[in-house]
C-alpha positions in Angstrom: -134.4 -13.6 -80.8 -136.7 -13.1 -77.5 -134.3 -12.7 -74.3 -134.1 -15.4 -71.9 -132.7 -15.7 -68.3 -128.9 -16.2 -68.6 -128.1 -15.6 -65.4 -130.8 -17.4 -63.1 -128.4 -19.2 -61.0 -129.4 -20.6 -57.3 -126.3 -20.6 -55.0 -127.3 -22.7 -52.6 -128.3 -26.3 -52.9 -130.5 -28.8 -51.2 -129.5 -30.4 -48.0 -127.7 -33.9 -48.7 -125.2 -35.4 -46.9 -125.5 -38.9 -48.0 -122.8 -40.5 -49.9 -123.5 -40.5 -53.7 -121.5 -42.7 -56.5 -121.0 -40.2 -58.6 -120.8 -36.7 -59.9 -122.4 -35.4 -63.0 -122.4 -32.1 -64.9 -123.8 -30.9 -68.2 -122.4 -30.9 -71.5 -123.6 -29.3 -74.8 -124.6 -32.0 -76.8 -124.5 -30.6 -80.1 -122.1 -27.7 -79.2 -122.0 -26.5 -83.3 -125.8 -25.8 -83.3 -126.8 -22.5 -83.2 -129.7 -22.1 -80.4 -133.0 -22.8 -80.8 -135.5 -20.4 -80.2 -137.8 -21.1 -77.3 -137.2 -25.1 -77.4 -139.8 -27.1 -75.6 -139.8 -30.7 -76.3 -137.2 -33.0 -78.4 -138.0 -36.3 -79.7 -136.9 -38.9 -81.9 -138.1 -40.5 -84.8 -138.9 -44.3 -84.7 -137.7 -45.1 -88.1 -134.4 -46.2 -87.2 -132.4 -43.2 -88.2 -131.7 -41.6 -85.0 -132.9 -38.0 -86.4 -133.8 -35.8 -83.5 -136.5 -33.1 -83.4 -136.5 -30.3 -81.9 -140.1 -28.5 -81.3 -140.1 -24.6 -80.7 -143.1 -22.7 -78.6 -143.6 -20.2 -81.7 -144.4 -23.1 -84.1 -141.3 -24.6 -85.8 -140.1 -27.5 -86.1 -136.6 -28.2 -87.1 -134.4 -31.9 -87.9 -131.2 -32.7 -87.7 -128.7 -35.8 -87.3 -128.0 -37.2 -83.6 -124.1 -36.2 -84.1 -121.8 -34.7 -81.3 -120.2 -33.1 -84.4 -123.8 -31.8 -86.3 -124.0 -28.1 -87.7 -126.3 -27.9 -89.7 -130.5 -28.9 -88.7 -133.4 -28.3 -90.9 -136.8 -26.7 -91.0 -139.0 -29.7 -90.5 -142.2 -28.0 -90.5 -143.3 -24.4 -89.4 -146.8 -24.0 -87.9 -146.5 -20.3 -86.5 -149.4 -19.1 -89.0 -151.8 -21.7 -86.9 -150.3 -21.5 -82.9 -150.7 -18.8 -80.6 -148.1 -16.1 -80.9 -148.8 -14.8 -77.0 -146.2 -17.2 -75.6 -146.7 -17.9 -71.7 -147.9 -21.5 -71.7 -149.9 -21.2 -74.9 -147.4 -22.6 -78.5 -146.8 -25.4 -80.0 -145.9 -27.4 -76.9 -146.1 -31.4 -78.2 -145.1 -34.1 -80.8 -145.4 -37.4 -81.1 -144.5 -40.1 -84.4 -146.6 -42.9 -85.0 -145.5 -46.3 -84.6 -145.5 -47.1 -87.9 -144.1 -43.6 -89.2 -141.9 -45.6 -91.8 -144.6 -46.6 -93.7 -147.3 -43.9 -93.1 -145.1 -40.7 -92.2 -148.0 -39.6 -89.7 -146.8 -37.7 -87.0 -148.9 -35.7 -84.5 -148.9 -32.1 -83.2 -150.6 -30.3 -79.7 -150.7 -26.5 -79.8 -152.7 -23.8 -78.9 -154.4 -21.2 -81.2 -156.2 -18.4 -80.8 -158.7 -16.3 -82.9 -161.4 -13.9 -82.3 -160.4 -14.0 -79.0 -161.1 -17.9 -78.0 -158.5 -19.9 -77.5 -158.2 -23.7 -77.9 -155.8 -26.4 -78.7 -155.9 -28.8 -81.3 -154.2 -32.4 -81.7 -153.9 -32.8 -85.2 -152.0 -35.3 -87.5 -149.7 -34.1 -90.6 -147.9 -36.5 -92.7 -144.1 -36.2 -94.3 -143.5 -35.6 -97.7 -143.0 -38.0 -100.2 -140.4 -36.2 -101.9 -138.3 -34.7 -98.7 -137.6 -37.3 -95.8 -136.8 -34.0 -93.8 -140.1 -32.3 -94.5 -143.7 -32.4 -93.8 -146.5 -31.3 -96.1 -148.1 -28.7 -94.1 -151.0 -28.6 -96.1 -151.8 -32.1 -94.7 -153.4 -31.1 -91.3 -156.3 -34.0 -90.3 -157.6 -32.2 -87.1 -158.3 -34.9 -84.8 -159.3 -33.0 -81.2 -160.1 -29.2 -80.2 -160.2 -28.7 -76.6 -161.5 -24.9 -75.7 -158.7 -23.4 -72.9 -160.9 -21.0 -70.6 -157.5 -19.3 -69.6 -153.8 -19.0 -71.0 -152.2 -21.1 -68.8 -152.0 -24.7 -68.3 -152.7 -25.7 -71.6 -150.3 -29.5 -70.7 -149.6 -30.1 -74.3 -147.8 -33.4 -74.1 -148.4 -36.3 -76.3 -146.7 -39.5 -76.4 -147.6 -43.3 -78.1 -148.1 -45.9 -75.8 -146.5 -49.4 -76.2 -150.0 -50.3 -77.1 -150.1 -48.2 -79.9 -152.1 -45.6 -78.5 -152.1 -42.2 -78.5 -152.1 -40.5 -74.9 -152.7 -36.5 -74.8 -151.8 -34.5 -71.3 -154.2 -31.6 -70.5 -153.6 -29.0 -67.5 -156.8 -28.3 -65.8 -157.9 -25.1 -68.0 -155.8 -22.5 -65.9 -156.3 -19.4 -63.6 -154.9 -20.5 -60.6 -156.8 -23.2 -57.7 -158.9 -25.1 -60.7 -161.7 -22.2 -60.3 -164.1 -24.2 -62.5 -163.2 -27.5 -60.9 -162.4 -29.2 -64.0 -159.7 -31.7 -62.7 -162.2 -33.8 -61.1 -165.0 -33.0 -63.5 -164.9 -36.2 -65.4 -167.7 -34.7 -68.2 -164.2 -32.3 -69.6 -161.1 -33.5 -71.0 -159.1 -30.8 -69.2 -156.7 -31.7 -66.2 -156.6 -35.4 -67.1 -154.6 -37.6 -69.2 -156.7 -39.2 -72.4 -156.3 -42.3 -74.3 -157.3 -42.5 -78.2 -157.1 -44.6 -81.0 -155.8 -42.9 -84.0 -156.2 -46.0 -86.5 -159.7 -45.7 -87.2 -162.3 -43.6 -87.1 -166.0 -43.4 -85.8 -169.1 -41.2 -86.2 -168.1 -37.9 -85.5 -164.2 -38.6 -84.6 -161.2 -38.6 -86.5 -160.0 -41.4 -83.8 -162.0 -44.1 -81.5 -162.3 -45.0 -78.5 -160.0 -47.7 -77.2 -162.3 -50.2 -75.4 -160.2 -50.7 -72.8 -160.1 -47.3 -71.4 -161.8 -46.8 -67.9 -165.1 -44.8 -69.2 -165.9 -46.9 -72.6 -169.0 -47.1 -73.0 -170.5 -44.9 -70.3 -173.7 -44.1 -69.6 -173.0 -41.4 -66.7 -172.0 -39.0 -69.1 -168.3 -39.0 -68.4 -165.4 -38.2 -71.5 -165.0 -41.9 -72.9 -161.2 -40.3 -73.7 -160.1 -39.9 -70.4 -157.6 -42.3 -69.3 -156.6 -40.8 -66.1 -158.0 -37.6 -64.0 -157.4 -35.4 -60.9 -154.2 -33.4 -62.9 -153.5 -29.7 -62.5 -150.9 -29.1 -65.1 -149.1 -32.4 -66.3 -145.7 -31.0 -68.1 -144.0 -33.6 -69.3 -144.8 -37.6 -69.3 -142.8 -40.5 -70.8 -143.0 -44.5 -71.3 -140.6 -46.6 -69.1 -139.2 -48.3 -72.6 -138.8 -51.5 -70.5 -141.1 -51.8 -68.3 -144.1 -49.7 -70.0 -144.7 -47.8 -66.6 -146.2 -44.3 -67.5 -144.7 -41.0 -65.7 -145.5 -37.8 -65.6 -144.3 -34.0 -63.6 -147.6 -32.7 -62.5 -146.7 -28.9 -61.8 -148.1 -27.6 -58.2 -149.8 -24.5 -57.1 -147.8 -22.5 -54.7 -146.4 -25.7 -52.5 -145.3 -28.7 -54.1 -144.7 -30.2 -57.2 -145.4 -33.9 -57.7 -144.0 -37.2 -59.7 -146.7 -39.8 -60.8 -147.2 -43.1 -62.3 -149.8 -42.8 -64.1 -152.7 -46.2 -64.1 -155.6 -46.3 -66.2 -158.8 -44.8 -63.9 -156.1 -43.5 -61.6 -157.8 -40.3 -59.7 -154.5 -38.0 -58.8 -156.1 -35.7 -56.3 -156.4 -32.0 -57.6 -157.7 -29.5 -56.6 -158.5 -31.6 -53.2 -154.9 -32.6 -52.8 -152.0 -30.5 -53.8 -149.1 -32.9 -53.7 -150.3 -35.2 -50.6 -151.2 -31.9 -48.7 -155.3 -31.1 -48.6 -155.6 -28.3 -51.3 -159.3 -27.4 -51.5 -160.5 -27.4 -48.5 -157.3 -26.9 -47.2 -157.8 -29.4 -44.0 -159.8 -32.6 -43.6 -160.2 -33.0 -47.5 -161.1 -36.4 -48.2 -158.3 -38.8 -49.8 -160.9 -41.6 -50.5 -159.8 -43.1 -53.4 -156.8 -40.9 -54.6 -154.0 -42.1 -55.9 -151.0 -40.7 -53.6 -147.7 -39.1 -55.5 -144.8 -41.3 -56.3 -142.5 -38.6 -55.2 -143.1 -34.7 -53.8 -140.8 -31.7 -53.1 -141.4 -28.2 -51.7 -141.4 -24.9 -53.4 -139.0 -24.3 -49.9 -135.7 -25.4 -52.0 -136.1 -22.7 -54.7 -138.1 -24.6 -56.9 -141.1 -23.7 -58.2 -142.4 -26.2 -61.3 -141.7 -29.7 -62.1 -140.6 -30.9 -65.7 -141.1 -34.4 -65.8 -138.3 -36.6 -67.8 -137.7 -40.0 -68.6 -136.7 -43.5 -67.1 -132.8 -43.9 -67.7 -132.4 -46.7 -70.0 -129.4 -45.9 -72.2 -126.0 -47.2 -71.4 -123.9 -44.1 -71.1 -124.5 -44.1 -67.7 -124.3 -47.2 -66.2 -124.6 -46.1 -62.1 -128.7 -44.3 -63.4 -129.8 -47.5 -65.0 -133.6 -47.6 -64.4 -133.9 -44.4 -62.4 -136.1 -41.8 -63.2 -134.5 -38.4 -64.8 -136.8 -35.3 -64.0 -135.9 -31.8 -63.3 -137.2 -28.2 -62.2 -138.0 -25.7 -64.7 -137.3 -22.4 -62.4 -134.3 -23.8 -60.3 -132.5 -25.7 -62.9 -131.9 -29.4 -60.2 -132.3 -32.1 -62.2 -132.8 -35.4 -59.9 -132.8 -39.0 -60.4 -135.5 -41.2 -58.5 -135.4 -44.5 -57.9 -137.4 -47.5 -56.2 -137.8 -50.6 -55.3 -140.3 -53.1 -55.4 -141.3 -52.4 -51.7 -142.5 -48.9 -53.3 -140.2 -46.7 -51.2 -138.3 -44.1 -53.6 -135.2 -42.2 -53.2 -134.2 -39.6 -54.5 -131.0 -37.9 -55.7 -129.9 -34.4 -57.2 -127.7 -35.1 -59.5 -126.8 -31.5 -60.8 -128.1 -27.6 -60.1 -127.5 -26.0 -63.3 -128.4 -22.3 -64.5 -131.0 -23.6 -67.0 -134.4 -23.1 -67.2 -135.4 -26.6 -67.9 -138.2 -26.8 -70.2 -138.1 -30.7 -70.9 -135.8 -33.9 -71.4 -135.6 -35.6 -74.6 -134.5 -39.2 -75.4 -132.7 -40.9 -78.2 -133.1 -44.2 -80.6 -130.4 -45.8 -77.9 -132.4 -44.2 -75.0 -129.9 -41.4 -73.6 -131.8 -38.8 -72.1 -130.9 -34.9 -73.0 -132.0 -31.8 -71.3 -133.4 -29.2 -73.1 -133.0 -25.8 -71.8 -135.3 -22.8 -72.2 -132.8 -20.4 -70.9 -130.2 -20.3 -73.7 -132.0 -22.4 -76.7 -129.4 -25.1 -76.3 -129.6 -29.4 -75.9 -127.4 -30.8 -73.0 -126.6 -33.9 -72.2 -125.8 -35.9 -68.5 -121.9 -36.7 -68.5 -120.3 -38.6 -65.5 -117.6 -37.1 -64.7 -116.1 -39.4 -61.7 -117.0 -41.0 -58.4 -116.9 -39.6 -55.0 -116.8 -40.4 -51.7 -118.6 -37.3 -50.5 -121.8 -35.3 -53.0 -120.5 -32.1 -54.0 -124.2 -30.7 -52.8 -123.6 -31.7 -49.5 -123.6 -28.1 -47.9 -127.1 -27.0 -45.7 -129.0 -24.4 -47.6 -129.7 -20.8 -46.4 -132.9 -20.4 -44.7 -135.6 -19.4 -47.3 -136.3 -16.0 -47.2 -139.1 -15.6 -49.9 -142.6 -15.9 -49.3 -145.6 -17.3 -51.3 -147.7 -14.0 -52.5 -150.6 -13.9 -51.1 -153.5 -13.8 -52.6 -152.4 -16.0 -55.5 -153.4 -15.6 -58.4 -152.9 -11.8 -57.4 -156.6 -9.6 -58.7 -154.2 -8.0 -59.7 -153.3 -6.7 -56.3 -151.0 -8.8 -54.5 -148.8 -9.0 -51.0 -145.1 -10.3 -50.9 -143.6 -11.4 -47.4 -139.5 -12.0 -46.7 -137.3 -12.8 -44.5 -133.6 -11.1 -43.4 -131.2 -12.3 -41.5 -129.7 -9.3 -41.3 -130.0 -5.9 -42.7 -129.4 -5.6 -46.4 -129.6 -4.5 -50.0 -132.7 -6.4 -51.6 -134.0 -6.9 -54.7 -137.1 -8.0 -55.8 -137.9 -8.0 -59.7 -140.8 -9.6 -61.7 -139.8 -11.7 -65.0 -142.7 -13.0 -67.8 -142.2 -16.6 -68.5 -139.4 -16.1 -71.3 -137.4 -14.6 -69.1 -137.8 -10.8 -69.5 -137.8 -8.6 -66.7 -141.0 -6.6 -66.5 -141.1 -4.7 -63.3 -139.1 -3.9 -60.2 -141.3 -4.5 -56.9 -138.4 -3.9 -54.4 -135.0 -2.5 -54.6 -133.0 -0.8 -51.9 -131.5 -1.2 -48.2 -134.1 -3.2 -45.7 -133.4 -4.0 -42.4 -133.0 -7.0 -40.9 -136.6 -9.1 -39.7 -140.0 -9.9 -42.1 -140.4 -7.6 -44.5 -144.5 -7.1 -46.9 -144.4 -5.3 -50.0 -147.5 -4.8 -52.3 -147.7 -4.5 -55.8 -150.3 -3.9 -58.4 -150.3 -5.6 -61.7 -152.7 -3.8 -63.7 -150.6 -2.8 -66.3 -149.5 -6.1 -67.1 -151.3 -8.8 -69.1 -153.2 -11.6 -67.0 -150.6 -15.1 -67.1 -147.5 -16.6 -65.2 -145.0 -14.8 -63.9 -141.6 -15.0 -61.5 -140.8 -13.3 -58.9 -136.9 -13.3 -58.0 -135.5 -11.8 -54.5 -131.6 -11.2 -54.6 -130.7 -10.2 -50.9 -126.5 -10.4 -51.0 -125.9 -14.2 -52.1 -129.4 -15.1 -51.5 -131.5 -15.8 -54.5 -134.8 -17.4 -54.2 -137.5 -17.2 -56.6 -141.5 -18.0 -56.7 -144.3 -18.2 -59.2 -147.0 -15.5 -60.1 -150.1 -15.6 -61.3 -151.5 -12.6 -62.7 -155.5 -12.9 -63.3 -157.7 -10.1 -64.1 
């Protein structure tokens, strides 16, 4: 089994002093489940039986029954001969049933694969097995989009049915780092957007048509008729409001903030000129005409370092989150809940800073949200676990300390500032996205004041890395990306 981070636990918590209702923590939802191995999305089934699925980056899929007391899940489907093998951001990353999977036992697939050195990813459709209601016929594959990927990285992957019955398919903006090729606002490519397609029928040339209803039907300025929404760096994660139909998504940041959005059909979301609802590219006086402005942002300042986007809270377990939105942070482990009102103005709330690497949220047939963690291969669940009159994260947070590398993506050479209050061992060690450490950049006795070290990365592979300072109690951690 690949090696995770176990121990990437943030001490200190955001600033919040304001009085909150309740107090949560995290409870192993299937506690008699042996891990998964590299989980990255969990989904239901909408044929009434409450069977969850749990997708894994390498290419399997397994089943099993929504029970606290479950201990035993099956092999669903296993695609590993078909997806990338590199890991990084590259898998089988989304999964989606169709409406009417009763009757027609389609479900659909996103993941990457590479050969002869080009990498793409493919939306395809399988369909179960008439024999084995816990088993899909592999040899069923109905390719229905191939998207080249001119880097490893932001591959999105999400895919999710609509309440109008159509598909919609999450795309990051092709990768590298800063949108090199511009392809976020380049409304000629499916990457960085969010597309809209009709998987029912079929027209010259398409396993799928064109809803007419979508913003660029019918074109004549050469723009993707798929594209439902643009302006996207990496979307990782979106979700239906099952009640009021509202589309979210977590749309991960460059090196400053990360963003929550809901999502409108046209809807232009601002990358690369807007990072968040700071000016990106140019990095002053970029022009906001016509963007559409993040529901909610937060800084990379906190310790966080990439949004995974979750779901509307519409279960009744807990009663005091009705209606808000769940989303967490993949690097620091806060998982928040934002609400708002019909005025528009949000507020937001961290509910609990766990030790998890948070690669998605999953929902249920009743609509209880679960968090699925990277980290240790395990499902959790939110569990109230009494009111207070005071949040137990209302202490200040130390001071950051860890810089932004600069330049980044690092070619391969990069720069790494800091900060110390006063003099002290430090640590500074580099870790691949599945959690294995993979070089040491600092380690000894520093004294107190701002601090540069350089590395060179040109004897590691070009992707996403972490960078984690330890100094005493402090631990703060940033993003890498490697491009050569």
């Amino acid at each position: 089994m690949r090696s995770h981070f176990h121990l990437l636990v943030f001490s200190f918590l955001s600033a919040c002093s304001s009085p909150a209702p309740a107090q949560y923590n995290l409870q192993n939802a299937f506690p008699n489940l042996s891990p998964f191995s590299s989980p990255v999305e969990m989904v239901h089934a909408v044929d009434g039986s409450d069977k969850l699925y749990v997708v894994q980056q390498y290419g399997r899929i397994d089943v099993f029954v929504n029970s606290a007391a479950v201990s035993e899940r099956k092999l669903f489907v296993d695609l590993s001969d078909r997806v990338s093998q590199s890991g990084g951001e590259t898998g089988l990353l989304g999964l989606a049933f169709h409406p009417d999977y009763t009757h027609n036992g389609y479900f659909y697939v996103n993941y990457t694969s590479s050969s002869a050195g080009r990498l793409q990813s493919f939306v395809s459709r399988f369909t179960l097995s008439s024999a084995n209601p816990d088993s899909a016929v592999k040899s069923s594959e109905l390719v229905l989009l191939t998207i080249d990927q001119p880097f490893s990285n932001h591959n999105g992957g999400n895919i999710r049915f609509g309440p109008d019955g159509y598909l919609y398919l999450a795309f990051g903006d092709g990768g590298s780092g800063g949108d090199p090729q511009n392809n976020a606002q380049n409304r000629s490519t499916l990457l960085g957007k969010i597309l809209r397609i009709d998987v029912n029928s079929v027209s010259p040339g398409r396993n799928y048509t064109i809803p007419p209803t979508n913003p660029y039907a019918g074109n004549t300025m050469g723009f993707r008729e798929e594209i439902y929404a643009y302006g996207l760096r990496n979307p990782w994660k979106m979700s239906f409001d099952r009640e009021r139909g509202t589309l979210w998504a977590g749309d991960v940041g460059q090196n400053a903030w990360e963003e929550i959005d809901t999502i409108v059909a046209g809807g232009n979301y601002g990358w690369r000129r807007t990072e968040g609802k700071a000016c990106y590219n140019p990095s002053s006086g970029c022009d906001t005409t016509g963007l559409i402005q993040p529901l909610w942002v937060y800084a990379h300042s906190q310790g966080n370092i990439s949004v995974t986007g979750g779901y509307a809270y519409r279960g009744a377990g807990l009663p005091a989150l009705q209606g808000n939105y769940l989303y967490g942070d993949y690097g620091s482990g806060m998982i928040w809940a934002l609400s708002f009102n019909d005025s528009g103005s949000p507020t937001n709330q961290l509910l609990i800073d766990s030790p998890y690497l948070i690669s998605s949220f999953g929902e249920d047939h009743s609509g209880e949200v679960y968090i699925v963690s990277y980290s240790d291969g395990r499902i959790y669940r939110i569990q109230q676990t009494g009111t207070s009159v005071q949040s137990t994260y209302g202490a200040a947070r130390k001071p950051v300390v860890l810089e932004q590398n600069y330049p980044n993506p690092s070619r391969p050479q990069t720069a790494i500032s800091f900060q110390l209050p006063a003099d002290g061992f430090v640590s500074i060690k580099l870790f691949d996205v599945l959690g294995q450490e993979v070089a040491t950049i600092a380690n000894g006795i520093r004294a107190a004041g701002r601090h540069t070290v350089r590395w060179d990365g040109s004897a590691l592979p070009s992707g996403v890395y972490f960078y984690r300072l330890q100094a005493e109690s402090i631990v703060e951690t940033r993003r890498l990306t490697l491009f050569k």
